[in-house]
N, C-alpha and C positions, 0 to 999 in steps of 0.2 A: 484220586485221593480226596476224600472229604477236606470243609477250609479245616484250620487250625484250632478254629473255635467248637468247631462242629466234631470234632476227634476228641477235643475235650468233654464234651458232653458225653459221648460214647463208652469212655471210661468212665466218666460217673455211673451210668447204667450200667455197665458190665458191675463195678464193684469197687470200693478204690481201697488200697491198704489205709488200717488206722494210721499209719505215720504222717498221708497228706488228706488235709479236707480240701471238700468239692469245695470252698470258696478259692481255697490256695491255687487248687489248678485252675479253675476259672479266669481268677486273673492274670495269674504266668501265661495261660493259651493268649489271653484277650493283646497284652502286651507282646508276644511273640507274633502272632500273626499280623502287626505292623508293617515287620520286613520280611516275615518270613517267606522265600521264593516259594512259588506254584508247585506241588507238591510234594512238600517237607510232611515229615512226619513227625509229630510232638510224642517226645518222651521222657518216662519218668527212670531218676536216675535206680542205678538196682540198689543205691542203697536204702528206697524207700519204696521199693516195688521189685523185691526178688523175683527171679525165676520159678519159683517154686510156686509163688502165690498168683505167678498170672498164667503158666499157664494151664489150670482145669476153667481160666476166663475163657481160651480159645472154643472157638467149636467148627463144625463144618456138617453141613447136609448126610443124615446117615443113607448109608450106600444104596443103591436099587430096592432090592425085597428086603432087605437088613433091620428095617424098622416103618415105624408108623408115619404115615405123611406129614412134614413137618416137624420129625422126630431130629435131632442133631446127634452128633456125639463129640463130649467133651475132650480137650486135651489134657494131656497128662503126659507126667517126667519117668521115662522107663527105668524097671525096680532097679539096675544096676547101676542107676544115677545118683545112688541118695545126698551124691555132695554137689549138686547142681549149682546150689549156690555161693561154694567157693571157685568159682571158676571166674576169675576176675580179669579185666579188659589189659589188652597186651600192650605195647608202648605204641604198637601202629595202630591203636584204637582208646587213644585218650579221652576218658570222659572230662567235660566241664564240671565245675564245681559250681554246681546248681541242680535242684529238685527237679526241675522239669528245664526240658530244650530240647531242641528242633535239631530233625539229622536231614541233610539235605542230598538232592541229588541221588538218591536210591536205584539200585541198578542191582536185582535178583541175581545175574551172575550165570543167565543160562548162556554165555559167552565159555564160560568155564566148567562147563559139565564134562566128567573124565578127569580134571585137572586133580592133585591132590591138594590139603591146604599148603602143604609144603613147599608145591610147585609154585602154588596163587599167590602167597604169600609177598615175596617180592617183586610181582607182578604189579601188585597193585598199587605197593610201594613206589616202585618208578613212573607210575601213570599218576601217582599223587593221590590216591584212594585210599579210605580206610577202610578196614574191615567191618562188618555189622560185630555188635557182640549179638551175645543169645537172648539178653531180655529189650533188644532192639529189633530183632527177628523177632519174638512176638510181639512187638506192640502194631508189626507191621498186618501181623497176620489178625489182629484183635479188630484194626481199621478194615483190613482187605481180604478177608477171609482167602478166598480164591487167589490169593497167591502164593498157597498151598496146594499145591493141583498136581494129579496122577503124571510122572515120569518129567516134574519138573517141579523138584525143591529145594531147598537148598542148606547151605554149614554156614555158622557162622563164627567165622576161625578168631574175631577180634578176641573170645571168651576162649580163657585158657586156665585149664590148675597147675600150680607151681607146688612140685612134693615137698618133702623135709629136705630134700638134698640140695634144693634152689633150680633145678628142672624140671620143666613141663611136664606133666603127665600126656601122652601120646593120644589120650581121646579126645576128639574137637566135637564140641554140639554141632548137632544139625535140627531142622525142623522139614517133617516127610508125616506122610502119613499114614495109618500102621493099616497092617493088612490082618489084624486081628488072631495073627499065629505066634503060637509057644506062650512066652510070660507074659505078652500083650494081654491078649487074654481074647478071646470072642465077641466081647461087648463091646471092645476098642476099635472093635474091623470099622476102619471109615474116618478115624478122630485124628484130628490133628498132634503129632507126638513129638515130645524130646528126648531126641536122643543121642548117638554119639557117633564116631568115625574114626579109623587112626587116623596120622596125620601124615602118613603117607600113602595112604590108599584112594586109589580113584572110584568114581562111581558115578556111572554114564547120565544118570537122574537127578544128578545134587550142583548142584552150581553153586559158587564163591557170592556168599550176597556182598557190597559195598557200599560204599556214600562218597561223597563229595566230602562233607565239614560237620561235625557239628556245632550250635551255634546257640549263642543263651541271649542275644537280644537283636 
């Protein structure tokens, strides 16, 4: 994992929502990476960096013959997601109340491939783990591209919608990478995608991502 400061820069290059200017994160990184353990991953809270706006930031190498050398293809939120962005962090995945902070302790969760989130869920709980949310899996994926990679990616169950009735809607984000068929579309084959999963379904390729803590100084 790049330092702290260096992740900050990285989001300035990729793009950063009108809501924070490059000085703001600047200095949040400069001051987090004081304490912040070896490697934390800095991130911004979703309510000034939704899911929606980072991830067409994601990218990954387009596949063999797929494209021109050097060609990428961008990530993107599958069309049956259009409410990506209400899908808000669950109580075993409380954000800090601050713009930008450090998640520590990061563990993709290929421990937990086949698991459903339903299974993980309390798993992680009694080992004292939080769950990633979904604009925490990209920021992971925006620093470390490649930890996105064929037949090992993963859900990130902290992100959850809650309907009009006060219950969760049963699709959990994940972040895989699309194979280009059906609504994907062809141009996608290769791109880093969001997408969804019920929550009691396993699948041999997607591991429970986790943290340690997050943490604001």
């Amino acid at each position: 994992m790049p330092s702290i400061n260096n992740q900050a820069e990285r989001l300035i290059t990729l793009g950063l929502p009108a809501a924070i200017t490059d000085e703001t994160l600047r200095r949040a990184a400069a001051r987090l990476a004081t304490s912040a353990p070896e490697g934390s991953l800095l991130v911004l809270h979703e309510r000034v960096a939704p899911a929606s706006d980072l991830a067409p930031l994601m990218s990954l190498p387009a596949p063999g013959r797929a494209g021109k050398a050097g060609e990428r293809r961008h990530g993107f939120v599958v069309t049956d997601m259009t409410d990506v962005d209400l899908f808000g962090p669950t109580p075993d995945a409380e954000l800090p109340n601050a713009d930008v902070y450090v998640v520590t302790g990061l563990q993709r969760g290929d421990d937990m491939q086949n698991w459903s989130p339903e299974e993980a869920e309390p798993t992680l709980r009694n080992a004292e783990r939080t769950p990633l949310t979904l604009t925490e899996g990209i920021h992971w994926a925006l620093q470390l591209p490649g930890i996105i990679e064929p037949g090992a990616c993963f859900m990130t169950i902290g992100s959850r919608l809650v309907k009009p009735n006060g219950k969760y809607d049963t699709r959990t984000p994940a972040l895989w990478i699309s194979g280009g068929t059906g609504r994907d579309g062809a141009e996608n084959k290769g791109a880093p995608k969001v997408g969804w999963c019920w929550w009691r379904n396993r699948h041999t390729w997607l591991g429970i991502a986790s943290a340690k803590a997050r943490v604001t100084h």
